[in-house]
MIDOSE-1310 file (N, C-alpha, C; in nm, 2 decimals, decimal comma, always signed):
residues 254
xxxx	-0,55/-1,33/+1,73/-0,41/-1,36/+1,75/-0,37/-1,48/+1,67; -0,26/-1,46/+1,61/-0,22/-1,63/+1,54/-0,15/-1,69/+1,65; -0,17/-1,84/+1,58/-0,16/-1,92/+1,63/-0,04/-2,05/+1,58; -0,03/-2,12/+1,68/+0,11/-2,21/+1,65/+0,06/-2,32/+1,73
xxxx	+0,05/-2,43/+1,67/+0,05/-2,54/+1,79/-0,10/-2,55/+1,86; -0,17/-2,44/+1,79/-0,31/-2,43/+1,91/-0,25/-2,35/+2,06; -0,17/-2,30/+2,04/-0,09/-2,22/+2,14/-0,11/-2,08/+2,11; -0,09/-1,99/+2,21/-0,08/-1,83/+2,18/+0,07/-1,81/+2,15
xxxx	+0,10/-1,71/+2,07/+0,26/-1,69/+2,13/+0,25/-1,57/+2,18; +0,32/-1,59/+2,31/+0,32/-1,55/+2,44/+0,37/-1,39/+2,39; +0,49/-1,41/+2,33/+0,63/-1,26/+2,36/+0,51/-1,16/+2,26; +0,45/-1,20/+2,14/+0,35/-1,10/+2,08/+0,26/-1,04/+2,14
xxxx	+0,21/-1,06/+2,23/+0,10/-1,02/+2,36/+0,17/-0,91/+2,40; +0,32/-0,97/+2,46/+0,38/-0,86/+2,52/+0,43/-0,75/+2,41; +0,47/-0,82/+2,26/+0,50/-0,70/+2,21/+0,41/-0,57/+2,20; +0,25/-0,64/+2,16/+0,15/-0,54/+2,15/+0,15/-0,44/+2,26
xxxx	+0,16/-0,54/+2,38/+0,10/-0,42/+2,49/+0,26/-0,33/+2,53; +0,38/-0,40/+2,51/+0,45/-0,25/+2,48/+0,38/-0,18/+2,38; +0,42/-0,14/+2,29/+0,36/-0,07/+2,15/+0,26/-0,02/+2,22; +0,14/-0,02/+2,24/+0,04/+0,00/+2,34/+0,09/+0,14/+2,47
xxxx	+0,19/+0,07/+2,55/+0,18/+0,13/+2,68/+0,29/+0,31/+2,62; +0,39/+0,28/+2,50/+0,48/+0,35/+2,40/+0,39/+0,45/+2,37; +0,27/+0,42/+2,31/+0,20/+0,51/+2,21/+0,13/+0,60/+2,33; +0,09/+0,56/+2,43/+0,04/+0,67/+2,56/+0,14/+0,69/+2,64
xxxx	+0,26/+0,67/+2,63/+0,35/+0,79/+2,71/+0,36/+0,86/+2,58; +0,43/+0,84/+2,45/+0,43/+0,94/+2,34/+0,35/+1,04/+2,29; +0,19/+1,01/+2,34/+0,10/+1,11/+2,34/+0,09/+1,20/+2,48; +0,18/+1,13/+2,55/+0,13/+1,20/+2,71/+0,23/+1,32/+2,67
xxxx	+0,35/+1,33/+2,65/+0,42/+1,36/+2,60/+0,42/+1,48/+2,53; +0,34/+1,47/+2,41/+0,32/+1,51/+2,28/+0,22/+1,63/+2,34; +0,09/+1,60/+2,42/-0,03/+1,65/+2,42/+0,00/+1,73/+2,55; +0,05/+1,69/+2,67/+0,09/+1,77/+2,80/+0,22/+1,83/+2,81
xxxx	+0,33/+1,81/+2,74/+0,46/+1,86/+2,78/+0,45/+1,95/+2,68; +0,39/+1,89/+2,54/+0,46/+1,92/+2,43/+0,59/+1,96/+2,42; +0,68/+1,88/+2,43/+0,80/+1,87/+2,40/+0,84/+1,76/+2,29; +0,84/+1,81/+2,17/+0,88/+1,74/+2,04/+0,99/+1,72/+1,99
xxxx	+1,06/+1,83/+2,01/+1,23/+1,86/+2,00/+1,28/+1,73/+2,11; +1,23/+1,70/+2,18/+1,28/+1,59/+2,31/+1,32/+1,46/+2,27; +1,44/+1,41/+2,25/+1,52/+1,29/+2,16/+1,38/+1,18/+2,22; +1,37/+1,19/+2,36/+1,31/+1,02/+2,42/+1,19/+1,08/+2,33
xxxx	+1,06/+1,21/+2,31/+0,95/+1,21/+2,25/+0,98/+1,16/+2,12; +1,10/+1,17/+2,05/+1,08/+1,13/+1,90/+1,10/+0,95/+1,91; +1,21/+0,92/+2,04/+1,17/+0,77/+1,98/+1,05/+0,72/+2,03; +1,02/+0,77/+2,15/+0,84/+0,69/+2,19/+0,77/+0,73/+2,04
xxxx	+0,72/+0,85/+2,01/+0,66/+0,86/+1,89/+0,64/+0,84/+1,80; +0,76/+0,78/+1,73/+0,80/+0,75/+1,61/+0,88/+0,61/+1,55; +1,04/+0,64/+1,66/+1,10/+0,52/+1,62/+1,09/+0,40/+1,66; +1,01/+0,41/+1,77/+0,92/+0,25/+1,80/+0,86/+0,19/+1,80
xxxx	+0,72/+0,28/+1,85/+0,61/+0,19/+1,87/+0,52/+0,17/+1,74; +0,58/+0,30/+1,65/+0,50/+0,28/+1,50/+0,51/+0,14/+1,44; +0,67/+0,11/+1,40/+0,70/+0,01/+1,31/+0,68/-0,11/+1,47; +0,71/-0,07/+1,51/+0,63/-0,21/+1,58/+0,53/-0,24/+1,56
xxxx	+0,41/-0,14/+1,57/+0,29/-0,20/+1,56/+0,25/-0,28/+1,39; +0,31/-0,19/+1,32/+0,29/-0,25/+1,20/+0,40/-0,35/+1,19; +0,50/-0,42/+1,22/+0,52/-0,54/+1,19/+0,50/-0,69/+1,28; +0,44/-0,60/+1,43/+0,32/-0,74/+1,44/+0,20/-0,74/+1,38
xxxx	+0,19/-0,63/+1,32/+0,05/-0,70/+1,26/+0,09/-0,76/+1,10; +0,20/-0,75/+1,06/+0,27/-0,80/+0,95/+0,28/-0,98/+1,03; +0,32/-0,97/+1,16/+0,29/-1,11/+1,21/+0,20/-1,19/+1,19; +0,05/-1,14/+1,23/-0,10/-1,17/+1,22/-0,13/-1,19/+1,07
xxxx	-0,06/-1,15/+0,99/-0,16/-1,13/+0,86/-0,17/-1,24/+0,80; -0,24/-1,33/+0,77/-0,28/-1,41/+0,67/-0,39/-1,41/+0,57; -0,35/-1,41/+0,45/-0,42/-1,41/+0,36/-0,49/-1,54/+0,29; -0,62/-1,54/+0,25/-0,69/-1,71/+0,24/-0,67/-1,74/+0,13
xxxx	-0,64/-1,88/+0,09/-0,63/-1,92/-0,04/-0,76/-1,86/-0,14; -0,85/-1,87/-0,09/-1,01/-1,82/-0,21/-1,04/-1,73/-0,10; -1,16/-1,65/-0,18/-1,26/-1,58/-0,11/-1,14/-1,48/-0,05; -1,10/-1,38/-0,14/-0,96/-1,26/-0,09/-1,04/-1,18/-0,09
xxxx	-1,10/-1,12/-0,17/-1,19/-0,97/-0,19/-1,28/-0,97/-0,08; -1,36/-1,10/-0,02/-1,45/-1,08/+0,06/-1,33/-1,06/+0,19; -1,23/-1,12/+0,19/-1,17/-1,13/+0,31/-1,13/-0,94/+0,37; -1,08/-0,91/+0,21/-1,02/-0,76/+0,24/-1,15/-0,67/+0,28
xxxx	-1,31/-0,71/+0,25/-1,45/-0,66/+0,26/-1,44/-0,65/+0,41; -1,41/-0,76/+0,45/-1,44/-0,76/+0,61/-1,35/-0,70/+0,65; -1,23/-0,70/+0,64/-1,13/-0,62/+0,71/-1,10/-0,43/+0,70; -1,22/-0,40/+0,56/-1,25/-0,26/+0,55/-1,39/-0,25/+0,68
xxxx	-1,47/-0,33/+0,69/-1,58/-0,30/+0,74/-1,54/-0,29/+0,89; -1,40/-0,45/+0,92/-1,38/-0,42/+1,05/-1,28/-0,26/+1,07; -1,21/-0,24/+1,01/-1,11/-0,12/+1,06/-1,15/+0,02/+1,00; -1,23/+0,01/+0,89/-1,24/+0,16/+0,83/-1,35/+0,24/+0,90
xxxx	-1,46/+0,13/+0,93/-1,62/+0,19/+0,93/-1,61/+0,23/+1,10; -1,53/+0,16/+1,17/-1,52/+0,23/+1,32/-1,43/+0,35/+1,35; -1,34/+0,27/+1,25/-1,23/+0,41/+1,29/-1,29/+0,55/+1,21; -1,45/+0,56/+1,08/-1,48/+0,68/+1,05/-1,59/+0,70/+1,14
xxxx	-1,64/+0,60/+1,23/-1,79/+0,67/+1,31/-1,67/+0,75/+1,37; -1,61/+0,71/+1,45/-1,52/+0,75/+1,61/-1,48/+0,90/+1,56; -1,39/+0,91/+1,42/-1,38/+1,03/+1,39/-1,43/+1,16/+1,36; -1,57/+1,08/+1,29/-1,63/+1,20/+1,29/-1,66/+1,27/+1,44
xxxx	-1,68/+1,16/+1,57/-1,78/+1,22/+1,65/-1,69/+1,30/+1,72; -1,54/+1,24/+1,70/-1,43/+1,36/+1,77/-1,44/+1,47/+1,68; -1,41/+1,48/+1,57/-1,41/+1,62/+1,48/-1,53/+1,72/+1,52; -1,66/+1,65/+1,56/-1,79/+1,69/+1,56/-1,80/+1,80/+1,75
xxxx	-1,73/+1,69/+1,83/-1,67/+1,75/+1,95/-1,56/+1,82/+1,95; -1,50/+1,83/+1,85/-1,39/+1,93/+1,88/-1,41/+2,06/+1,74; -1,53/+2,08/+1,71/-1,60/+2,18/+1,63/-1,54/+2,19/+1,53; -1,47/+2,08/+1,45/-1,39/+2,08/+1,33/-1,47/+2,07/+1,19
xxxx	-1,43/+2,03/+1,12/-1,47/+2,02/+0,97/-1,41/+1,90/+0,93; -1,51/+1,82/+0,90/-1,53/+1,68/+0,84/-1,41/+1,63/+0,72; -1,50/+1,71/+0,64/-1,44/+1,73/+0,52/-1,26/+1,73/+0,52; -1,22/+1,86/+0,60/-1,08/+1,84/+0,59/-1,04/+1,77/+0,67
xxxx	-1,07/+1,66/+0,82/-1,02/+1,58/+0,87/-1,01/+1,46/+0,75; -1,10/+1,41/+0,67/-1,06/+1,34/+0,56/-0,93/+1,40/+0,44; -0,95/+1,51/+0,41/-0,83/+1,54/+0,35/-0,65/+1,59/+0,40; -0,67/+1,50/+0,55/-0,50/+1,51/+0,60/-0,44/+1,43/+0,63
xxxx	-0,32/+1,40/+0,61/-0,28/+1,27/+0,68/-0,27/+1,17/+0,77; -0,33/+1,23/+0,90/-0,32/+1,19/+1,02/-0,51/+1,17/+1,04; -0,56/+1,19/+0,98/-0,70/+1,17/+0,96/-0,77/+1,21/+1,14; -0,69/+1,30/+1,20/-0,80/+1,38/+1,31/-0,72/+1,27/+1,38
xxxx	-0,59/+1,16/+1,40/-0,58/+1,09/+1,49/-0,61/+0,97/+1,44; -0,68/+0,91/+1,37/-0,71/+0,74/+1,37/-0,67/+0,70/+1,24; -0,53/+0,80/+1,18/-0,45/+0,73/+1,05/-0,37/+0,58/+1,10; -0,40/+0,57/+1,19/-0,31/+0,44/+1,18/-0,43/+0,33/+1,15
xxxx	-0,52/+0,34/+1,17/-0,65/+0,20/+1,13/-0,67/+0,20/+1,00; -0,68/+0,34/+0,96/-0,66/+0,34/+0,77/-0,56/+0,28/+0,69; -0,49/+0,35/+0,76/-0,31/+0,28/+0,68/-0,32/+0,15/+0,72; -0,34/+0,09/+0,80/-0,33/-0,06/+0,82/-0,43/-0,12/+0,75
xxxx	-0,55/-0,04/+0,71/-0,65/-0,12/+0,63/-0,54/-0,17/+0,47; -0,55/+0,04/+0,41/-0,48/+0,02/+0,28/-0,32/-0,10/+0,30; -0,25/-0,14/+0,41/-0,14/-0,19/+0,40/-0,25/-0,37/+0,35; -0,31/-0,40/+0,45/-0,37/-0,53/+0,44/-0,40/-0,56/+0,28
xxxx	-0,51/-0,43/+0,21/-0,57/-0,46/+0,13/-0,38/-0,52/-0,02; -0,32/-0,39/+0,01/-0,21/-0,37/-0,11/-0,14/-0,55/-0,07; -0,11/-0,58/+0,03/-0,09/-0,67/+0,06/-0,12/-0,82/-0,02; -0,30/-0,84/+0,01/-0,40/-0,89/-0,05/-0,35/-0,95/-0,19
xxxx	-0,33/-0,78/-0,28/-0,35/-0,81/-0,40/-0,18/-0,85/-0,45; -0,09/-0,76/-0,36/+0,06/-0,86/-0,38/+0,06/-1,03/-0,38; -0,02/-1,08/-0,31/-0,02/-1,22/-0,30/-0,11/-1,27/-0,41; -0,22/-1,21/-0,43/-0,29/-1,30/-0,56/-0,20/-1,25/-0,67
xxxx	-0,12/-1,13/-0,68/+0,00/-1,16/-0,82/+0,05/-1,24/-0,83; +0,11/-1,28/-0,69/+0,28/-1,39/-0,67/+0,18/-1,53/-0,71; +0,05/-1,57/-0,66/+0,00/-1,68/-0,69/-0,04/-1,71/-0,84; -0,10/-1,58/-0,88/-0,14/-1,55/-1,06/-0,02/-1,59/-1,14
xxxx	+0,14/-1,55/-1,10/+0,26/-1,59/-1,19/+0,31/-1,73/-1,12; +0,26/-1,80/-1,01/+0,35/-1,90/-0,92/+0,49/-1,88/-0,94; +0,46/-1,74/-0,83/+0,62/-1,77/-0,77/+0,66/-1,84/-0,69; +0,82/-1,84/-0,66/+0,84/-1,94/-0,57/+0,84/-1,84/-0,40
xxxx	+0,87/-1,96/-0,30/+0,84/-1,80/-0,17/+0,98/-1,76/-0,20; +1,06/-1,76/-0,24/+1,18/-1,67/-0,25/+1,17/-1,55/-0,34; +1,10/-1,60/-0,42/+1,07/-1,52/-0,52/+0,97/-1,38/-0,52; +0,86/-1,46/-0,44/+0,79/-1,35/-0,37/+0,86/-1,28/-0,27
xxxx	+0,90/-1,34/-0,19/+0,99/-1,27/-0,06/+1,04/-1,13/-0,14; +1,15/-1,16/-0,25/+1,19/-1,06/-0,30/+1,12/-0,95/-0,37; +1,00/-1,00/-0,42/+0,91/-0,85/-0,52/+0,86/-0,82/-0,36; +0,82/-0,88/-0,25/+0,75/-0,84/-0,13/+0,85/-0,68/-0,07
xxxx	+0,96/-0,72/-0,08/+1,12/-0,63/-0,04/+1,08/-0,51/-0,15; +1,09/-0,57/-0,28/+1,09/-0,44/-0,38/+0,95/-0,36/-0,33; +0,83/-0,40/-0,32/+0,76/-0,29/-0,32/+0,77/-0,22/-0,20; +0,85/-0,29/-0,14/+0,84/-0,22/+0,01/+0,96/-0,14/+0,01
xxxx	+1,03/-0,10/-0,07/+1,14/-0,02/-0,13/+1,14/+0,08/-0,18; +1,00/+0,05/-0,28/+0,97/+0,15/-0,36/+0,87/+0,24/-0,26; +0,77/+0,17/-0,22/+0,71/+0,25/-0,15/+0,78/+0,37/-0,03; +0,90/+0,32/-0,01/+0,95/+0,35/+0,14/+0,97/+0,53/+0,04
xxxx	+1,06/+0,49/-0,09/+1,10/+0,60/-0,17/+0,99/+0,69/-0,21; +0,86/+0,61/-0,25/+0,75/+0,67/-0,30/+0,72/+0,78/-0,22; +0,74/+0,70/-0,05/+0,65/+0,85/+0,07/+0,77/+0,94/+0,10; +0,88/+0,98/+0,02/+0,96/+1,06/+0,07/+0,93/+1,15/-0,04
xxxx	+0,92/+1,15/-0,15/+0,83/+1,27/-0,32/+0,70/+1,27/-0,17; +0,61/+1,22/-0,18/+0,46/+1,23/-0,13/+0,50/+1,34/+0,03; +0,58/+1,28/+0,14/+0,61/+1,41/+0,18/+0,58/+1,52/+0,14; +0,67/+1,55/+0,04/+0,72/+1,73/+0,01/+0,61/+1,73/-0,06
xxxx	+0,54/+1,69/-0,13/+0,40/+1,71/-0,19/+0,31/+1,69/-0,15; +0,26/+1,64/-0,01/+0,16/+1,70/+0,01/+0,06/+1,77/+0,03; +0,12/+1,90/+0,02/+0,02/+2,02/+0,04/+0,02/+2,05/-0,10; +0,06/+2,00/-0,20/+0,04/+2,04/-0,35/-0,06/+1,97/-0,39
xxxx	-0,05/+1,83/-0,38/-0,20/+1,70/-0,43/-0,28/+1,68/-0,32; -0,39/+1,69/-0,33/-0,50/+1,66/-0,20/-0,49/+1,52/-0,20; -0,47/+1,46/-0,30/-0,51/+1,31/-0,30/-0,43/+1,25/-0,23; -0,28/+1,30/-0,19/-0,17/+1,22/-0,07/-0,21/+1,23/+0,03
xxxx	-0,26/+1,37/+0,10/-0,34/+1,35/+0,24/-0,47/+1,26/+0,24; -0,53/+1,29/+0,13/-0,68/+1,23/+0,16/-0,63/+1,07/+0,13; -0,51/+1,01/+0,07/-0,51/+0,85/+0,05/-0,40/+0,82/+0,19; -0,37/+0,91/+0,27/-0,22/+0,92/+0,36/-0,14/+0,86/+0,31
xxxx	-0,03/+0,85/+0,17/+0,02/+0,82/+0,11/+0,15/+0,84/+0,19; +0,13/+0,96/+0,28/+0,29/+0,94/+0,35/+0,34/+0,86/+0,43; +0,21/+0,79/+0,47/+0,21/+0,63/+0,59/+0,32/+0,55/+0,52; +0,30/+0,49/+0,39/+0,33/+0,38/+0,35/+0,49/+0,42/+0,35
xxxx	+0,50/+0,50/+0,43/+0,69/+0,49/+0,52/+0,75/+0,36/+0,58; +0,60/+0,34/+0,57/+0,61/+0,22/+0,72/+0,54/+0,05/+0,70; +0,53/+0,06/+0,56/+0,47/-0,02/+0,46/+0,56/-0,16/+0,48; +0,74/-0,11/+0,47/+0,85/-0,18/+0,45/+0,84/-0,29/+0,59
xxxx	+0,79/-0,22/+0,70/+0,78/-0,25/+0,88/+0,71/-0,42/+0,85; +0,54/-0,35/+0,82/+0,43/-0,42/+0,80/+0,51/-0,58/+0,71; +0,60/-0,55/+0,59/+0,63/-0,68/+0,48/+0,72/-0,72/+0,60; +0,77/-0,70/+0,70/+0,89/-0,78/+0,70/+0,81/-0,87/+0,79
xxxx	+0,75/-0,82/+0,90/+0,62/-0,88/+0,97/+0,60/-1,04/+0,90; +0,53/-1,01/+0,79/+0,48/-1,09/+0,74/+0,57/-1,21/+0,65; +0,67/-1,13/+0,67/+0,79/-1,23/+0,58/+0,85/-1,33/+0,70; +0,88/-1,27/+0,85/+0,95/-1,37/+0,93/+0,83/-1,47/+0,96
xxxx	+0,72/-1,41/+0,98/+0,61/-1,52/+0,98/+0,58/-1,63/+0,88; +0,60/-1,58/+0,75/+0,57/-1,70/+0,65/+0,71/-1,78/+0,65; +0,81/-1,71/+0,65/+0,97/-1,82/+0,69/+0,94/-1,87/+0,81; +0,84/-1,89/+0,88/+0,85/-2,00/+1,04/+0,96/-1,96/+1,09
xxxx	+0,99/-1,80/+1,13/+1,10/-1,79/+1,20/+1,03/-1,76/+1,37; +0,87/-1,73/+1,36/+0,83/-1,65/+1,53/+0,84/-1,80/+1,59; +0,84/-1,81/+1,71/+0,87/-1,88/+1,86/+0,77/-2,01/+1,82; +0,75/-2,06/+1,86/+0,65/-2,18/+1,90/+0,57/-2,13/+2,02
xxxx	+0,43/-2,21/+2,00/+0,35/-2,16/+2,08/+0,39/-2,17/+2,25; +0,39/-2,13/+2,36/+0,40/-2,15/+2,50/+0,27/-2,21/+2,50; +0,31/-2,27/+2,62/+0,22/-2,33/+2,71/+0,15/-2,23/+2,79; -0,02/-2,26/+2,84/-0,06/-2,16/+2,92/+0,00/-2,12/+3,05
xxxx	+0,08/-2,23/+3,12/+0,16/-2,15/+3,26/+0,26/-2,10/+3,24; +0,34/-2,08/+3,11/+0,42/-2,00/+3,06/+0,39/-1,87/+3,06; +0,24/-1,81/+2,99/+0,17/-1,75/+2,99/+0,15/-1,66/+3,05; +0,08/-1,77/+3,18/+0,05/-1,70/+3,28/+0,10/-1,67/+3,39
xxxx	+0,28/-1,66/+3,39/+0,34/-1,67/+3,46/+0,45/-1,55/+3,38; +0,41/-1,52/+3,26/+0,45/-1,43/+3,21/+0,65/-1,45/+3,20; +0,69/-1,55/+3,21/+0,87/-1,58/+3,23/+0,86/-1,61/+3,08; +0,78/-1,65/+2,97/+0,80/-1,66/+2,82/+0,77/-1,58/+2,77
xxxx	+0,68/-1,48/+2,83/+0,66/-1,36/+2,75/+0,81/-1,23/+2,69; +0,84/-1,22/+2,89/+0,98/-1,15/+2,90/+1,09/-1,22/+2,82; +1,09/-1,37/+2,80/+1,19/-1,44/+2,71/+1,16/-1,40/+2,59; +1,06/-1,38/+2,53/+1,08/-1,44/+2,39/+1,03/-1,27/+2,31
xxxx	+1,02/-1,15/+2,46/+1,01/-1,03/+2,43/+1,14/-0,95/+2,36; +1,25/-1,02/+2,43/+1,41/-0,99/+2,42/+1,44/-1,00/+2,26; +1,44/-1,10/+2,22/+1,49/-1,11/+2,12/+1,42/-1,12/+2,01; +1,27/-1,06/+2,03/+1,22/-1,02/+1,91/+1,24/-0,87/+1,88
xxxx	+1,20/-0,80/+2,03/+1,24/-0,62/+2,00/+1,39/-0,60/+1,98; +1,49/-0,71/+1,96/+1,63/-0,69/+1,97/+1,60/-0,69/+1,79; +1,53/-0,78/+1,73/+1,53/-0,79/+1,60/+1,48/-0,68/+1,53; +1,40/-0,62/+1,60/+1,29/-0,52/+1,51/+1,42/-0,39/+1,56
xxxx	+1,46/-0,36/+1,66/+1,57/-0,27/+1,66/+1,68/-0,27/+1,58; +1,75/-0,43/+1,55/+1,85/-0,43/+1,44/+1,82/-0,40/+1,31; +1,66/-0,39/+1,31/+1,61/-0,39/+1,14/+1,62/-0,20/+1,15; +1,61/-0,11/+1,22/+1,53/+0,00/+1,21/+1,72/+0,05/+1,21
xxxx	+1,84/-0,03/+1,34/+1,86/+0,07/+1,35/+1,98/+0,02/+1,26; +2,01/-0,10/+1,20/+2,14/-0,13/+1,11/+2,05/-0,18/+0,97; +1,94/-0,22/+0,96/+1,92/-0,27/+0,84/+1,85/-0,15/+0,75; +1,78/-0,05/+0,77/+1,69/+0,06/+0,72/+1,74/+0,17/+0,69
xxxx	+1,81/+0,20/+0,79/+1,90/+0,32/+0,79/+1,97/+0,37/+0,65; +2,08/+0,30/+0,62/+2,14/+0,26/+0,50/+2,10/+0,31/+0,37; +1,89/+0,22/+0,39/+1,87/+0,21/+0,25/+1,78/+0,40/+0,28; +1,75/+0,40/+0,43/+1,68/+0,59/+0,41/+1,80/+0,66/+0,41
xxxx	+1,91/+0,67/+0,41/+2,02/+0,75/+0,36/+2,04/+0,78/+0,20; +2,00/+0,58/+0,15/+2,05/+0,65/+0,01/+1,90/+0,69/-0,06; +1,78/+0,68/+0,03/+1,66/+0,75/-0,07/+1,67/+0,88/-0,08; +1,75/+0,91/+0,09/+1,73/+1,07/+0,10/+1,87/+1,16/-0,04
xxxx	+1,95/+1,08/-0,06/+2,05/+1,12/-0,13/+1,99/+1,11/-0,28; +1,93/+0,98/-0,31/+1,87/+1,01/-0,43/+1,82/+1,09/-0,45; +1,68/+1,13/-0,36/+1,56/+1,22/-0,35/+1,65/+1,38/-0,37; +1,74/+1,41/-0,31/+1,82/+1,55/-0,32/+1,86/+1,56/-0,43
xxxx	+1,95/+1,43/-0,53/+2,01/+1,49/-0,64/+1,90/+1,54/-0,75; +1,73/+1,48/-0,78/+1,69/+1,54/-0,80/+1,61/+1,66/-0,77; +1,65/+1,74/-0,70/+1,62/+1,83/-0,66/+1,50/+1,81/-0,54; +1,51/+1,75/-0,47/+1,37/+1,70/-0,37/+1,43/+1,77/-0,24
xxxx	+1,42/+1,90/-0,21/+1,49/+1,96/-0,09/+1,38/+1,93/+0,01; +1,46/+1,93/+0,12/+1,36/+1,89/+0,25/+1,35/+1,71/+0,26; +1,40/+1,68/+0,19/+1,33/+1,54/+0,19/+1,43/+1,46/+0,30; +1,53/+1,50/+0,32/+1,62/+1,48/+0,45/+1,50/+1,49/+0,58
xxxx	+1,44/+1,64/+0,54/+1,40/+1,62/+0,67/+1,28/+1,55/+0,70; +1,18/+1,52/+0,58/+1,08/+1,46/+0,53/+1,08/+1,27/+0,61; +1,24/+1,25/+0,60/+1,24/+1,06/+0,59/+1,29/+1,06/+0,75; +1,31/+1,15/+0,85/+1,31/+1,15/+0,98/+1,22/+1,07/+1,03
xx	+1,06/+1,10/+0,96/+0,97/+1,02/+1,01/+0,92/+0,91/+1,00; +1,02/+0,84/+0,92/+1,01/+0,74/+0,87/+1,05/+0,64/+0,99
């Protein structure tokens, strides 16, 4: 968990463990009702707890001045190597094939520890660019925005293609939907915009968590539902003029 002050910040605790409590009613949902068509299943599913999760951990992210490659080593060993034992042993119990749980998007269930590796690593190497040209942080801030622009655009082609290239399922190139989530994370954090750390009877009394819960999910809601919107309308418009049908329905998931 980062830190401020030698303090925890409190309202992040709470945001995770929403995100958390989101992603198991969305699966309760999904796996016992199956009701998908169901407006509340698509926002537990999708329009919340995803980009939540990835823009607190766009919170957490810090990258070290030296020693990057070993940093991104550890963070493959911590996220990749457990989330491929675990999968295989479910594929293995659920009499599947190995092979194509690697070649699909959703990786058998544990695409979100992959995607957040590849988000960390792409990340990684965005900051030793901005450091290789010394940009300024404004400067970076904004190539940080562009790739997160491009990419948003990139997984709406990857969409409609991936049952044509194996390489988009097997890299889950359609994740990096959610790429844009992850940069902003990381942008309010490096602008010192999250909270100051609480005090532990704040904490533990949980009255700063509920405070400082408010007006962070008010922010991450203003981003999804006034600031993003906008720019997936005009990819989806782009994406149609040249001929990219479906891709309307493709950026829903986004």
């Amino acid at each position: 968990m980062r830190k401020q002050m030698g303090k925890r910040i409190g309202y992040i605790d709470a945001m995770r463990g929403l995100a958390m409590l989101l992603v198991v009613i969305g699966h309760v949902m999904l796996f016992t009702f199956r009701d998908e068509g169901n407006m509340l299943f698509r926002i537990l599913s999708g329009e919340l707890q995803i980009p939540l999760f990835f823009m607190v951990s766009g919170f957490l992210m810090s990258v070290p001045g030296r020693g990057v490659w070993s940093f991104v080593g550890k963070k493959a060993f911590l996220l990749c190597v457990p989330a491929a034992i675990f999968m295989a042993a479910y594929v293995w119990n659920d009499g599947g094939d190995y092979v194509s749980a690697w070649v699909d998007s959703y990786k058998g269930g544990y695409w979100f520890t992959f995607t957040l590796f590849q988000f960390v690593a792409v990340y990684a190497v965005l900051k030793l660019a901005s450091r290789a040209m010394k940009l300024s942080r404004a400067a970076e801030a904004a190539m940080l925005v562009a790739v997160g622009v491009v990419a948003l655009y990139a997984s709406v082609w990857c969409m409609r293609e991936e049952h044509t290239y194996a390489v988009i399922p097997l890299l889950g190139l359609v994740q990096f939907k959610s790429f844009i989530y992850f940069l902003t994370g990381t942008l309010i954090a490096e602008q010192g915009l999250l909270a100051k750390g609480l005090s532990d009877k704040e904490i533990k009394v949980g009255g700063g968590n509920s405070g400082g819960l408010l007006p962070a999910t008010y922010l991450h809601i203003s981003l999804r539902r006034n600031g993003l919107p906008w720019l997936e309308h005009a990819v989806v418009c782009s994406a149609d003029a040249h001929g990219a049908d479906g891709a309307a329905d493709g950026i829903q998931a986004v």
